[in-house]
C-alpha positions in Angstrom: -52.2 -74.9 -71.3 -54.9 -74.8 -68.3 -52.0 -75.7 -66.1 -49.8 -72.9 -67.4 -52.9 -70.2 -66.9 -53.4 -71.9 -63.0 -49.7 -70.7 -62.5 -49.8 -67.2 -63.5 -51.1 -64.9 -60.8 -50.5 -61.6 -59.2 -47.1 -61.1 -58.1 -46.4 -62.4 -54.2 -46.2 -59.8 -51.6 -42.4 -60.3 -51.0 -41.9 -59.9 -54.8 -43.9 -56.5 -54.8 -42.1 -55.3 -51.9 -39.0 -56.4 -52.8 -39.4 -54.2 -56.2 -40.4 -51.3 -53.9 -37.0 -51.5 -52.1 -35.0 -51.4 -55.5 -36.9 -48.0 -56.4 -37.2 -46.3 -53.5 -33.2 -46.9 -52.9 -32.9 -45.1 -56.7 -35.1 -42.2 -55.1 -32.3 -42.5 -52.0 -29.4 -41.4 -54.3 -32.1 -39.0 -56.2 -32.8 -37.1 -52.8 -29.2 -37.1 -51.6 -27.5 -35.5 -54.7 -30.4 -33.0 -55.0 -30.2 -32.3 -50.9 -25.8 -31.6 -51.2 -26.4 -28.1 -52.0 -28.1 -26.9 -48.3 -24.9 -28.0 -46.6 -22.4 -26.3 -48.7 -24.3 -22.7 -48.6 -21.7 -21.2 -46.2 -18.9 -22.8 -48.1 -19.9 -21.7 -51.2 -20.4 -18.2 -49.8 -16.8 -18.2 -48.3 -14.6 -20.0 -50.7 -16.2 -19.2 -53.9 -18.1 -15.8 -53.3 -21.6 -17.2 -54.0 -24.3 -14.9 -53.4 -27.6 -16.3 -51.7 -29.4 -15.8 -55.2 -26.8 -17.7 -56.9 -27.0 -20.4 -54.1 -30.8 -20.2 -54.7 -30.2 -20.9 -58.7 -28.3 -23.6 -58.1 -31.5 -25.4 -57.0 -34.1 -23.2 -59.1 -32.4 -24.2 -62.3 -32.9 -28.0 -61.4 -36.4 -27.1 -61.5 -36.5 -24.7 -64.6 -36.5 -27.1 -67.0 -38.7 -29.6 -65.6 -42.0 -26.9 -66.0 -41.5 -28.2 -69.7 -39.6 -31.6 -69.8 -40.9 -33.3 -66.8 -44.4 -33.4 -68.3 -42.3 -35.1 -71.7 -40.9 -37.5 -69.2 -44.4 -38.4 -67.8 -45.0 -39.1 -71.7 -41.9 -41.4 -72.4 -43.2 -43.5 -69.4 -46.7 -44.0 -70.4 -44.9 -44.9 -74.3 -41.5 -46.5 -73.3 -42.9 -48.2 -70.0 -41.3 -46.9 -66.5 -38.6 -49.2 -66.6 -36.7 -48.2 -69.7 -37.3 -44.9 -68.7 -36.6 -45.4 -65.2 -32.6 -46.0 -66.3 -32.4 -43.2 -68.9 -33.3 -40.7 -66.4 -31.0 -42.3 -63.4 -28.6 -42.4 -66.0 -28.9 -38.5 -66.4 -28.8 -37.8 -62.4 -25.4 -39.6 -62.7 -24.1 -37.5 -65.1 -25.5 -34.3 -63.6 -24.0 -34.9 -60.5 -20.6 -36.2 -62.2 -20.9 -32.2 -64.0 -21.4 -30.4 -61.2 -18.5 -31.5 -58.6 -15.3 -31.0 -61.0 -14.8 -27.5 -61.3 -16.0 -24.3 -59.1 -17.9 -22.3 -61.5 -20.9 -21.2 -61.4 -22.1 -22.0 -64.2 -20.8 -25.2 -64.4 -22.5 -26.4 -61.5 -25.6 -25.1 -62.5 -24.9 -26.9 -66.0 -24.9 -29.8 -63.8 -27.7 -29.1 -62.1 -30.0 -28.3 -64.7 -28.8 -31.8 -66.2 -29.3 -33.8 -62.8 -32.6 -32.1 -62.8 -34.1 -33.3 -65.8 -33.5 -36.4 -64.9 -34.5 -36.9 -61.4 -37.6 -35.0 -61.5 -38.6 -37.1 -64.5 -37.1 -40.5 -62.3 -39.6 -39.4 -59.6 -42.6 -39.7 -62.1 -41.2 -42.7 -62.8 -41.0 -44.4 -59.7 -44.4 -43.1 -58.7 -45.7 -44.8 -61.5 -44.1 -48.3 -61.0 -45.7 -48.1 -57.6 -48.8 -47.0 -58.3 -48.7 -50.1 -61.1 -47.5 -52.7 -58.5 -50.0 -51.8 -55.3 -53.0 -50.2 -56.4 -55.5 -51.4 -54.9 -53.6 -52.6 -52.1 -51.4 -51.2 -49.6 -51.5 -48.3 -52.0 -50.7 -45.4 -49.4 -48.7 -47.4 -47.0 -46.2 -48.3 -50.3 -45.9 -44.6 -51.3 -45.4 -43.7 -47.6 -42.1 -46.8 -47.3 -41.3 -45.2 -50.6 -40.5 -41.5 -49.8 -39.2 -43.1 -46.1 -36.4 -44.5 -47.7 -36.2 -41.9 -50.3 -35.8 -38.8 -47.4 -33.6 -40.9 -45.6 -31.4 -39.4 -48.7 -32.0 -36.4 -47.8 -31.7 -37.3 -43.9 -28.2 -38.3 -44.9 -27.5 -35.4 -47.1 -28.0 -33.0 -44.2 -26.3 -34.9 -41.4 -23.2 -35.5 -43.7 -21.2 -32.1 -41.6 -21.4 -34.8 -39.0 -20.7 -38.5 -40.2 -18.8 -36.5 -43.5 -16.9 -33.9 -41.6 -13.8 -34.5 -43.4 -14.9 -33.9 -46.7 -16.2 -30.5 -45.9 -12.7 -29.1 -45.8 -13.6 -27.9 -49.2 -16.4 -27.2 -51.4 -15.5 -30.2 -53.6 -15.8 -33.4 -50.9 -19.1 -33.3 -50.3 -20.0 -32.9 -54.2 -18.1 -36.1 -55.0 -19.9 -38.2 -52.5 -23.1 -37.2 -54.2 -22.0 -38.8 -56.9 -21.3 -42.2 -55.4 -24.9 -41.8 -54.5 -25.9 -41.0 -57.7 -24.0 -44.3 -59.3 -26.2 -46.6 -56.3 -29.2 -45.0 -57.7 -28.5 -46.3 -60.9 -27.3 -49.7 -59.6 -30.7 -49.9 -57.9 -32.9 -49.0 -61.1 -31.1 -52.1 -63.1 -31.8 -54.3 -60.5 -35.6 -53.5 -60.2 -35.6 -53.7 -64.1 -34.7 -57.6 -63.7 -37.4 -57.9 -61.5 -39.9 -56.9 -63.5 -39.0 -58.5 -66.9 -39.0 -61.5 -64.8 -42.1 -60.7 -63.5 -43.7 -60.4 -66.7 -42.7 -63.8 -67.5 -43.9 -65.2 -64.7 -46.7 -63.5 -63.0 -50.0 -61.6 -64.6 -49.1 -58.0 -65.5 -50.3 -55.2 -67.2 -48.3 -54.9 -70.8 -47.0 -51.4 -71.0 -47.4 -52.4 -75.2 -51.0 -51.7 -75.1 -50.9 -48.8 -74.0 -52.7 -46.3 -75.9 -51.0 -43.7 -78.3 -51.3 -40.3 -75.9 -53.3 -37.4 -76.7 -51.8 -34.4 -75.4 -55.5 -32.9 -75.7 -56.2 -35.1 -72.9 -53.2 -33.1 -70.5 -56.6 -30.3 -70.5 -59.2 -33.0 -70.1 -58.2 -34.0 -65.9 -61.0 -33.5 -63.3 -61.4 -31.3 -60.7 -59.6 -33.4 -58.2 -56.5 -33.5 -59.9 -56.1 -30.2 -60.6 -56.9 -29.2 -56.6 -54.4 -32.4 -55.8 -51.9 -30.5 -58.3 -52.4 -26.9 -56.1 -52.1 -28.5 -53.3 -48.7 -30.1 -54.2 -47.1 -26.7 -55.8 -47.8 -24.3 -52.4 -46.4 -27.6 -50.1 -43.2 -28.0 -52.1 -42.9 -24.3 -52.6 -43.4 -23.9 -49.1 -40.8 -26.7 -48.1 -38.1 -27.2 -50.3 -37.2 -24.1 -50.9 -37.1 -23.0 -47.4 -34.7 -26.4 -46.8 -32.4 -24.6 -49.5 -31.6 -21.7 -46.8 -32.6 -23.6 -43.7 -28.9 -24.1 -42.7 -27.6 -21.2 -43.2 -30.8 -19.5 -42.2 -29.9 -21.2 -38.2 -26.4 -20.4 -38.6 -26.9 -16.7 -38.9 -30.2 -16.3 -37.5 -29.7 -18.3 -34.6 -25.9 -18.6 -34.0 -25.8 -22.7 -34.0 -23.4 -24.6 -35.6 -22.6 -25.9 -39.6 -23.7 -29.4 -37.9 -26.0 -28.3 -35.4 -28.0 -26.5 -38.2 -28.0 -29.5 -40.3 -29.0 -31.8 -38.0 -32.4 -29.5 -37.1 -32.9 -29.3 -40.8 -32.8 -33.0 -41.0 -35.4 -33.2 -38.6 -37.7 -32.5 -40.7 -36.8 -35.7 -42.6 -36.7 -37.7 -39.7 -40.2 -37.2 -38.5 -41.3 -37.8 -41.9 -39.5 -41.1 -42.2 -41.1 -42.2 -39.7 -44.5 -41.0 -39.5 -45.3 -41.5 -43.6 -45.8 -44.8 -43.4 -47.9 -44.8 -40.5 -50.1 -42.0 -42.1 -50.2 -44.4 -45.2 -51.7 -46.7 -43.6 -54.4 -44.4 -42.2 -55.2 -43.2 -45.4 -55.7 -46.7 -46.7 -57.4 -47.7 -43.2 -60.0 -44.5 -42.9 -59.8 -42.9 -46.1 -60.8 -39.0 -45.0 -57.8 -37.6 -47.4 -58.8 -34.2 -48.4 -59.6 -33.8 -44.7 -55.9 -35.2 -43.6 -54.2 -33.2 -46.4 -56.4 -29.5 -44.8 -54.9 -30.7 -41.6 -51.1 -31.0 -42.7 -51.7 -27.9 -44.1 -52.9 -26.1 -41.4 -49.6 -27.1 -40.0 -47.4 -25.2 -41.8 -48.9 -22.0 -41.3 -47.6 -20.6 -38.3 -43.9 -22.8 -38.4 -41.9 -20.0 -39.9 -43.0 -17.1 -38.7 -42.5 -18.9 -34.9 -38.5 -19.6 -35.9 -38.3 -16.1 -36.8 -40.1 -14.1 -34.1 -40.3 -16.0 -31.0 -37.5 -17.9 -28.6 -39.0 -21.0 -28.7 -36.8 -24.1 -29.0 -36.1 -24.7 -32.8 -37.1 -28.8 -32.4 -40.7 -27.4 -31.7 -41.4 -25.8 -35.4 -39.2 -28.2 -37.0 -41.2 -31.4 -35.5 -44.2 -29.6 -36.6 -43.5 -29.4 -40.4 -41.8 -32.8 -40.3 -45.2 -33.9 -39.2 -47.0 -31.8 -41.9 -44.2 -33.0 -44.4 -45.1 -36.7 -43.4 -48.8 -36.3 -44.0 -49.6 -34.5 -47.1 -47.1 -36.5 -49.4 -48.3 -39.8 -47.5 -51.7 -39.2 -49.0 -51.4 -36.6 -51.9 -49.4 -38.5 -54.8 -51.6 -42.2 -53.9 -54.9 -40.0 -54.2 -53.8 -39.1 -57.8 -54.0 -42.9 -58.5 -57.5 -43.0 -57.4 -59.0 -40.0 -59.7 -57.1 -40.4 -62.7 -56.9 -43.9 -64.9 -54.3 -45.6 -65.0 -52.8 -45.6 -68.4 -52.8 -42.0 -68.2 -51.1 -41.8 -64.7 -47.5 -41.4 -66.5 -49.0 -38.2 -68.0 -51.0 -37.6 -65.0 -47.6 -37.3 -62.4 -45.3 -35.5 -65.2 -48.4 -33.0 -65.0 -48.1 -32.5 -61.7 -44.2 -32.7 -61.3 -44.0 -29.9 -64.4 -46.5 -27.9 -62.1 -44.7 -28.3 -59.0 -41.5 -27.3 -60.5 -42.8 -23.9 -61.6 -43.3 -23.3 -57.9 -39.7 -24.9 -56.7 -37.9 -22.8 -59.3 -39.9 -19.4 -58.5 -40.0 -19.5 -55.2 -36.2 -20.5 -54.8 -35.3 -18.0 -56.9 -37.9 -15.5 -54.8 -36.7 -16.1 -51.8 -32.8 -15.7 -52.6 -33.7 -12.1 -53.7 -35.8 -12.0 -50.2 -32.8 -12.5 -48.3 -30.8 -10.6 -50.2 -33.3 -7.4 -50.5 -34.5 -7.6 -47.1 -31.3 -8.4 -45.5 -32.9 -11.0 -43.5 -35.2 -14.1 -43.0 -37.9 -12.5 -41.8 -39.6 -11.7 -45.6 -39.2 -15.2 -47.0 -40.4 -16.3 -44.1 -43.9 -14.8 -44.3 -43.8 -16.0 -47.6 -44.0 -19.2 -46.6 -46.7 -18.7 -44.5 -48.7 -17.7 -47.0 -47.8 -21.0 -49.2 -49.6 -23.0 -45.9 -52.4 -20.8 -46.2 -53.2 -21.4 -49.9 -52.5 -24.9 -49.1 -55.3 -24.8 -46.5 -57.6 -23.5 -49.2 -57.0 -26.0 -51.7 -57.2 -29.4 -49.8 -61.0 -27.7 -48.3 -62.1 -27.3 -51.5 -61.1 -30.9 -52.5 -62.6 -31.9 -49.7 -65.9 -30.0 -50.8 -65.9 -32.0 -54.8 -65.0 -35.4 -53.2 -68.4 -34.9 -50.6 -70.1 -34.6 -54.1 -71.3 -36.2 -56.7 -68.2 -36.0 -58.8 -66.3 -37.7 -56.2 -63.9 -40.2 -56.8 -63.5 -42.0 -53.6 -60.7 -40.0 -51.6 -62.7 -40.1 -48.8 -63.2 -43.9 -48.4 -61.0 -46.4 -47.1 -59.1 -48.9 -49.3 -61.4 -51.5 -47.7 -64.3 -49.8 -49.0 -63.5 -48.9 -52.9 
C-alpha cells in the first residue's frame, strides 16, 4: 500500500503539456469558426444584401446570450468537472457552425450563431479552468500564453483563408463550410484531452472535481476587489478589440482601397504578434510578477491605434503591430491573475463571471458600432469609440495596481518564484 502511495505524484511535465495541446487545439476550431464572419463582410453585403448592422448581429448575437448562460456554464464546470463539460459545449460549437452554413438567411445564421455561441464562450471557461487546474503554481502564465497562441492561430487562419482558401470564396457558402471542419477538430481534440485526464486520475495525484462544494450563487456578489477591476479591465479590452476585428476588413477595403486579402492579412497581424509575443510575456509575468503594471501598459497601447488608421497616412503595419502587441500582453497576464485572487473551487464560477461580463461589452459594442458606421457613414465614429475603450482600460488596471500595493493584495505583483 506504501508502495502504491510512493507511485502517485504530480503529473510529468510532458503529460501536463501534452493536455495543454489537446485544449488549446479545441480553442483553435473555437476561434476559427467564431473569426469566418470578418472575411465574408463584403460577400455578405454583395450577394445577400446584408447591412453592416446585420453583419454586426451576426457576431453580437453570439455574445447575447452568454451575459446569462455563460455564467451557467462556469457553474456546470465547477458541478460536472471541465471535462464533461468541456465536450457538451464543443459539441454545441459544432452544431452552431453546422446551422449557420446551409442556407442564406439571416436569421438562420444568426440561429446558428447564437447556438455556436453558447457553446464556445462557455468552452472558453472551460479550458481556462483545466489550465488553471493543471499549472497553477507553475508555468501558470506561460501555459495560458501557449494556450491563446495556438488558440489565435485560429483566428490567424480564419483571416488569411482569402489567401490559402481563395477558392471557396466564390461564394458566401465555402468559407462557412470549412468552419465547420474546424469545428468537428475541436471536438476531436476535447475527447482526446478527456482520456488524458481520466487516465490521469488513475494514475497521478489530482484534485477530484467530486468534492467540490455545492455553489452558492450568493457567493457570485462576494469576489474581491481584484477581480472585479480584472473583470473591467477584460470588458473595455475585448470591446475595444473584437469588435473592431468584426469591421476591420472591410473597414481597409473601403477606407483604405486594399485588397479582400490584403485586408485580411493586416487584420491577421494582430494575431500574429500576439502568437508570438503571449508566451514570451507569460513568462515575464511569472518571472517579475508587476501585472497590474504590465496590463496599464498594454492598455496605454490601444489608445491612440485607431484614431492613427483613421486620420493619418502612416503605414497600416504600424497601428496594427501596436495592438497586436497590446493584444499579446493584457490576455497573457489578465485571465492567470484571476487564478491568483480567487480560490480555486470557485474559479469555474469565477471565469463564467467574467466571460458573462465580457460578453455584455462584445454584444453592445458590436451592435454599437454597426449603427456607427451606418449613421455616421464612416469609420471615423467607431473609431473614437474605441479609443475611449483604451482609456477606461488605462484606468482600471491603475487602480488594480493601487489594491494589489495594499494590504488586500493578493500577490499580482510578485513573481511565481516568490508566492
Amino acid at each position: 500500500m506504501q508502495s502504491n502511495n510512493r507511485e502517485r505524484h504530480s503529473p510529468t511535465p510532458l503529460y501536463r503539456w501534452t493536455v495543454l495541446v489537446f485544449v488549446s487545439l479545441a480553442m483553435f476550431g473555437n476561434y476559427y469558426v467564431y473569426d469566418s464572419i470578418s472575411p465574408l463582410a463584403d460577400l455578405l453585403a454583395r450577394e445577400l444584401n446584408f447591412l453592416d448592422r446585420d453583419i454586426g448581429m451576426l457576431n453580437a448575437i453570439y455574445s447575447i446570450p452568454n451575459v446569462f448562460m455563460v455564467l451557467i456554464g462556469g457553474i456546470i464546470i465547477d458541478r460536472l468537472g471541465p471535462r464533461l463539460a468541456s465536450f457538451i459545449f464543443s459539441a454545441l460549437c459544432m452544431i452552431g457552425a453546422v446551422l449557420t452554413a446551409v442556407q442564406p438567411d439571416l436569421w438562420v445564421m444568426a440561429s446558428g450563431r447564437l447556438i455556436f455561441g453558447l457553446g464556445a464562450e462557455s468552452l472558453i471557461v472551460a479550458v481556462t479552468t483545466i489550465i488553471a487546474r493543471w499549472f497553477k503554481g507553475k508555468e501558470l502564465s506561460f501555459a495560458f500564453g501557449l494556450n491563446l497562441t495556438i488558440s489565435r492561430l485560429g483566428t490567424f487562419a480564419a483571416l488569411n483563408s482569402p489567401t490559402w482558401a481563395k477558392p471557396a470564396y466564390e461564394n458566401w457558402q465555402g468559407p462557412l463550410i470549412i468552419s465547420v471542419i474546424f469545428a468537428v477538430v475541436s471536438v476531436i481534440s476535447v475527447v482526446f484531452y478527456m482520456m488524458l485526464d481520466v487516465r490521469a486520475e488513475k494514475r497521478f495525484t489530482m484534485q477530484s472535481f467530486d468534492d467540490q462544494d455545492k455553489i452558492d450563487l450568493k457567493q457570485i456578489f462576494n469576489f474581491n476587489r481584484s477581480f472585479w477591476l480584472i473583470t473591467l479591465l477584460c470588458i473595455t479590452f475585448y470591446s475595444a478589440i473584437f469588435p473592431f476585428q468584426t469591421f476591420a476588413v472591410k473597414f481597409f477595403i473601403q477606407h483604405h482601397g486594399v485588397t479582400r486579402e490584403f485586408g485580411g492579412f493586416l487584420t491577421s497581424l494582430l494575431i500574429f504578434f500576439s502568437m508570438v509575443f503571449t508566451p514570451m510575456f507569460g513568462l515575464l509575468a511569472d518571472k517579475i510578477g508587476k501585472r497590474s503594471l504590465l496590463m496599464m501598459i498594454g492598455s496605454m497601447m490601444l489608445i491612440p491605434v485607431y484614431l492613427m488608421m483613421v486620420y493619418t497616412d502612416i503605414h497600416l503595419l504600424v497601428p496594427m503591430a501596436i495592438m497586436g502587441i497590446s493584444f499579446s500582453l493584457i490576455p497573457a497576464v489578465m485571465w492567470p491573475s484571476v487564478a491568483l485572487v480567487v480560490e480555486e473551487k470557485r474559479l469555474g464560477t469565477a471565469y463564467g463571471l467574467m466571460t458573462m461580463i465580457q460578453n455584455v461589452g462584445l454584444a453592445g459594442f458590436n451592435l454599437l458600432i454597426g449603427w456607427a458606421n451606418d449613421f455616421s457613414q464612416g469609420y471615423t465614429l467607431g473609431m473614437w469609440i474605441f479609443s475611449i475603450l483604451g482609456f477606461a482600460g488605462l484606468l482600471f488596471a491603475y487602480l488594480l495596481k493601487r489594491v494589489e500595493q495594499g494590504p488586500k493584495g493578493h500577490g499580482l505583483e510578485k513573481s511565481m518564484g516568490s508566492r
